[in-house]
C-alpha positions in Angstrom: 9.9 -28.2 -13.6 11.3 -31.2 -14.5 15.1 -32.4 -13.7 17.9 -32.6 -16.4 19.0 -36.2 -17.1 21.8 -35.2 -16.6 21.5 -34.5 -13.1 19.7 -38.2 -12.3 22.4 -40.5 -11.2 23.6 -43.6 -13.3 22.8 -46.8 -11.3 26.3 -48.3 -11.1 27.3 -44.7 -9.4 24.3 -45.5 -6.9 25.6 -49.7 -6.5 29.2 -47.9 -5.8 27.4 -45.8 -3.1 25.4 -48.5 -1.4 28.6 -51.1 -1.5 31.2 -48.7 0.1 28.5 -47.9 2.8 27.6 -51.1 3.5 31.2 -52.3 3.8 32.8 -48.6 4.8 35.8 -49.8 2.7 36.1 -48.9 -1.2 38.3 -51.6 -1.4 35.7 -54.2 -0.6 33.3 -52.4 -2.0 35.6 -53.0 -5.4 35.9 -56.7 -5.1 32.2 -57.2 -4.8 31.2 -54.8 -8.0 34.5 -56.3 -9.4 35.5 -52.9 -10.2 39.1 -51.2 -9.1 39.6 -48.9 -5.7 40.1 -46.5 -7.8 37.0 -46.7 -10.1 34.7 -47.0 -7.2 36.2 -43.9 -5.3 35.4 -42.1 -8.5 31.8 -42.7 -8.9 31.2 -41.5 -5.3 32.6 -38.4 -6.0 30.9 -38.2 -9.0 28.1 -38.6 -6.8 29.1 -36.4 -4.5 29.6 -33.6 -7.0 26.3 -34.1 -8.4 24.9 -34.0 -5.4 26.6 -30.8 -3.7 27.3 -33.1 -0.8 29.7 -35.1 1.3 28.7 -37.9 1.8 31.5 -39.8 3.4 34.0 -39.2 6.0 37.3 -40.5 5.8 38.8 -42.0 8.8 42.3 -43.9 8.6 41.4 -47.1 6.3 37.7 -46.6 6.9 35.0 -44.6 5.1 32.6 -43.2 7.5 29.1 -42.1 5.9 28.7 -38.8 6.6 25.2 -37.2 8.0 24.0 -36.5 4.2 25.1 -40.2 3.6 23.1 -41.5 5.9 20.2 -40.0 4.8 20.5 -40.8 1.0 21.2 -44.1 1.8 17.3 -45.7 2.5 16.5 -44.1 -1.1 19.0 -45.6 -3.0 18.5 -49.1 -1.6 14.8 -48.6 -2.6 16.0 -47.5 -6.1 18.4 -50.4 -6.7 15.8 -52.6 -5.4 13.1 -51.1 -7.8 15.5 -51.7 -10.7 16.4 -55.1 -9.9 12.7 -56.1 -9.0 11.5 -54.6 -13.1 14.9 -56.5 -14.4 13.3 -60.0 -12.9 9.8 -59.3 -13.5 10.9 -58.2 -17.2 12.9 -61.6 -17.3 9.7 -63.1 -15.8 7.8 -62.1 -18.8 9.7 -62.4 -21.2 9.3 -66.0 -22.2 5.6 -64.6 -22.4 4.3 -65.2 -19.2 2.3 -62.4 -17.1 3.1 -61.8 -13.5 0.9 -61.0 -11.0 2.3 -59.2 -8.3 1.1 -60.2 -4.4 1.6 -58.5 -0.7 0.0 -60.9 1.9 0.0 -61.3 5.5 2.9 -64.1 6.6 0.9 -67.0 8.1 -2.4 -66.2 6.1 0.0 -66.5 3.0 1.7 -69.6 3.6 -1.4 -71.2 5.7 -4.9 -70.6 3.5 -3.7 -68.6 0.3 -0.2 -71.4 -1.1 -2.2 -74.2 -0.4 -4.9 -73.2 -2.7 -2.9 -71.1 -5.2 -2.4 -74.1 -7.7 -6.1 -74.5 -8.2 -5.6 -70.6 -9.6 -2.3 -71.5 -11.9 -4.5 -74.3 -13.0 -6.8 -71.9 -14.7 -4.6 -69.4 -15.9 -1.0 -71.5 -17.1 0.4 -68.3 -18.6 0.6 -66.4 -15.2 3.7 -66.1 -13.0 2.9 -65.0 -9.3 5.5 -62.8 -7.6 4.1 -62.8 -3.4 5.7 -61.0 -0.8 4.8 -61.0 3.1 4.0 -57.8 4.5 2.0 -57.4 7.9 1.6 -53.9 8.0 0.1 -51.7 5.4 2.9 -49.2 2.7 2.8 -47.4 -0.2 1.3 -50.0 -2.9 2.2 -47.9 -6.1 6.0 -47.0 -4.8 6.1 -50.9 -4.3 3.9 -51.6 -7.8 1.9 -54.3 -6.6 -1.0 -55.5 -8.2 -2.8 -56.4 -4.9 -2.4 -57.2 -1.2 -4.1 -59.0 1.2 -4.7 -56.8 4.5 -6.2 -57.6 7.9 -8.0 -54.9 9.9 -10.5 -52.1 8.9 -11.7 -51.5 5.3 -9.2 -48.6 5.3 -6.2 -48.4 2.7 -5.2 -44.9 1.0 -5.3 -44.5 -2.7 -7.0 -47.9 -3.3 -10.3 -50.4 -2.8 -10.7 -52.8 -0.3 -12.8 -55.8 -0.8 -14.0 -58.2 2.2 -12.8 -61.6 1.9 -13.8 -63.1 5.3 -14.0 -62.7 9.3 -11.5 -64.4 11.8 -13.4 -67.3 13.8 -11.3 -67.8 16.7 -11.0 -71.2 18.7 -9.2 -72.5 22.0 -7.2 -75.5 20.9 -4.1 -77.4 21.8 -2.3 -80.8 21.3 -4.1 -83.4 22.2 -1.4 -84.9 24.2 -1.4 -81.6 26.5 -5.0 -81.6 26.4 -5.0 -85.3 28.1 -2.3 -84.1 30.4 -3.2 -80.7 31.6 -6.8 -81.8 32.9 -8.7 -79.2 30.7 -12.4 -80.7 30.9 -14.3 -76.9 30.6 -13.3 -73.4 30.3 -12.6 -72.6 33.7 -9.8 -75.1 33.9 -7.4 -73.0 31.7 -7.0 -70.6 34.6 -3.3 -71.0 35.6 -2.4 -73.3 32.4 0.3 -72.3 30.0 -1.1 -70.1 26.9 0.7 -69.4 24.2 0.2 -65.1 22.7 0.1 -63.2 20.3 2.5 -60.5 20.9 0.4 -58.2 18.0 -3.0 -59.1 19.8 -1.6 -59.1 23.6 -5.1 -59.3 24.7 -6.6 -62.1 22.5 -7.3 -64.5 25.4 -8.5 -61.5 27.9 -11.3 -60.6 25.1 -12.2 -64.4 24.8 -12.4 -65.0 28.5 -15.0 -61.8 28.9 -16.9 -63.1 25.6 -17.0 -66.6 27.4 -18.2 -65.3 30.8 -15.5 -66.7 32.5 -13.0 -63.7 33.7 -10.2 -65.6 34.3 -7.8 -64.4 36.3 -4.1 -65.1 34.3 -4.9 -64.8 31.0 -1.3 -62.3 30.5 0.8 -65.5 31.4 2.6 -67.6 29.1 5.1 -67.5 25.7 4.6 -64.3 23.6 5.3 -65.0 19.6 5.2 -62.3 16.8 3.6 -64.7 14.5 0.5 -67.0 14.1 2.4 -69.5 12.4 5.2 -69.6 15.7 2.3 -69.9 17.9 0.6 -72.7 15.7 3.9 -75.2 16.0 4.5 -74.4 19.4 0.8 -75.7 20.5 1.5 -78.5 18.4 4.9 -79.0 20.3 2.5 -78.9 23.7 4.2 -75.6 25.0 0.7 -74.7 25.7 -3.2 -73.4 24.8 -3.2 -71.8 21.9 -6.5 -69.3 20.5 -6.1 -69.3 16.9 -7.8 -69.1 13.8 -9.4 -71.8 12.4 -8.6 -71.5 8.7 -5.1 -71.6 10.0 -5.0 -74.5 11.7 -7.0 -76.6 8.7 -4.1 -79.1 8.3 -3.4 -79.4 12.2 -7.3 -80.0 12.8 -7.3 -82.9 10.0 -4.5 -84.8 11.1 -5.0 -84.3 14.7 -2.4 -82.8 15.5 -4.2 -79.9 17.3 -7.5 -80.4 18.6 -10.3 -77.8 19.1 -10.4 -77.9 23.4 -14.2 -75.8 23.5 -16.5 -75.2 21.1 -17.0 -71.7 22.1 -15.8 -69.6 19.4 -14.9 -65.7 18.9 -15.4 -63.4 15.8 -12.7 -60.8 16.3 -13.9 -57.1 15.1 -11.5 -56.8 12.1 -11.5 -59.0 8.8 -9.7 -60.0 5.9 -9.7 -57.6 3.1 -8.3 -57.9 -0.3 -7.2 -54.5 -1.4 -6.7 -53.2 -5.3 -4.4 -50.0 -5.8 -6.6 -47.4 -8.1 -4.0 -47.8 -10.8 -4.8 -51.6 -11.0 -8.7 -51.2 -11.1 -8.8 -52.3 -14.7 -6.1 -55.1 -14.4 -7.9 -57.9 -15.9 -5.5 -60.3 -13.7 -6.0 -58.8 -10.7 -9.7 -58.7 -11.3 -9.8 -62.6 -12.0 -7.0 -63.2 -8.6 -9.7 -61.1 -6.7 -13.1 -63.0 -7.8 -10.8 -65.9 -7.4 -9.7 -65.3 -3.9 -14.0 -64.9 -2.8 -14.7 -68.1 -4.1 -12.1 -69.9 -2.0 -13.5 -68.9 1.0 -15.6 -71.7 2.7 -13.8 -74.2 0.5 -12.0 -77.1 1.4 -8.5 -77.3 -0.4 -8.2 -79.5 -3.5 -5.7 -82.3 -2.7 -2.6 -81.9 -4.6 
């Protein structure tokens, strides 16, 4: 059965909503949507009535959202969001230029796939790219992207993963700490500052058993949520830093970081570019992906 339009909510009632919820005040709630007190109380009981629901509480000068309020509210912050994200991507377009729409990791976005996305804008001029960082997998057709990167198993619902490449994992730190710390073989690293993963806690405790070397305090040190934090704090000396070496490409070549063992570690999981089912026969997406394989193992163009 489908739902009268009249029943579906107009989008300003929805902006009225989100404002006096995020501001529990119509009055400033008014100002912003530079509408009256008045006007704004309206539309959320227009809402209200439409809904069959209360969905605020008022105490003294405040508007508390209600139980029901609380609950609508994540949907109709991913509604306004949906409708401002087709406005700019129609806008986008509109002087005739396709978007491609991108989810990638953080550091694997701003570290291996920007640096080499101008050789890709090079080849196809008419192409505006819209990328946002995710690091854990959602609901690509709610979110309508046209692809994502993903790292992990082959696994993503209601779409294709392709592999892209493994992780090649190296010790490596600057080379000032490196000259300082004494470091001259593997075993030395017992007891010196390392720098973790707080999403791979035991990173260095898989390397030390793959080495041989069972060190003894390989949970010690800085925790970070992110490669890239734990890239500039090795380069800042905080400490040794196991990271992966497409990563690090820039840090390597100027010297900022250098590689402490050659005794690398191929993690389990791998890069995977994954296609939503809807987007199998996006000629874009298709030429992004066979792009994407070819850049693996290649240096990046100078600028």
């Amino acid at each position: 059965m489908n739902l009268s339009r009249t029943l579906i909510p107009d989008l300003t009632i929805l902006q009225a909503f989100e404002a006096a919820a995020r501001h529990g005040n119509f009055t400033k709630a008014a100002v912003e949507l530079n509408l009256t007190q008045s006007a704004v109380s309206r539309q959320v009981k227009t809402l209200e009535q439409q809904l069959g629901v209360l969905l605020f509480e008022r105490v003294r000068k405040r508007v508390l959202l209600s139980g029901a309020g609380h609950r609508l509210l994540p949907a109709v912050r991913r509604l306004l969001t949906q409708a401002e994200d087709m406005v700019l991507r129609a806008r986008s377009s509109a002087d005739g230029r396709t978007a491609l729409k991108l989810a990638t990791l953080p550091t694997f976005g701003s570290r291996w796939l920007l640096p080499r996305l101008p050789g890709f804008l090079a080849r196809h001029p008419g192409v505006a790219v819209d990328i946002a960082s995710r690091a854990q997998p959602f609901d690509l057709k709610a979110e309508d992207f046209d692809l994502a990167i993903h790292y992990g198993q082959p696994i993503w619902a209601h779409a294709t993963c392709t592999y892209l490449c493994s992780e090649v994992i190296l010790p490596v730190a600057s080379p000032a700490l490196a000259a300082s710390s004494g470091v001259a073989v593997p075993e030395d690293l017992d007891g010196q500052p390392l720098l973790h993963l707080a999403t791979r806690p035991k990173l260095w405790a898989d390397w030390s058993r793959m080495t041989g070397l069972g060190l003894e305090h390989v949970y010690r040190g800085h925790r970070f949520d992110q490669f890239a934090m734990i890239i500039e704090a090795a380069v800042r000396g905080m400490g040794h830093a196991l990271l992966p070496l497409y990563l690090i490409e820039d840090e390597i070549a100027s010297g900022r970081l250098e590689v402490l063992f050659d005794q690398p570690m191929t993690t389990d999981l791998g890069y995977y570019v994954v296609l939503p089912e809807a987007k199998q026969d996006n000629a874009l997406a298709q030429a992004f992906l066979s792009w994407l394989l070819a850049q693996v193992g290649q240096p990046v163009v100078p600028a």
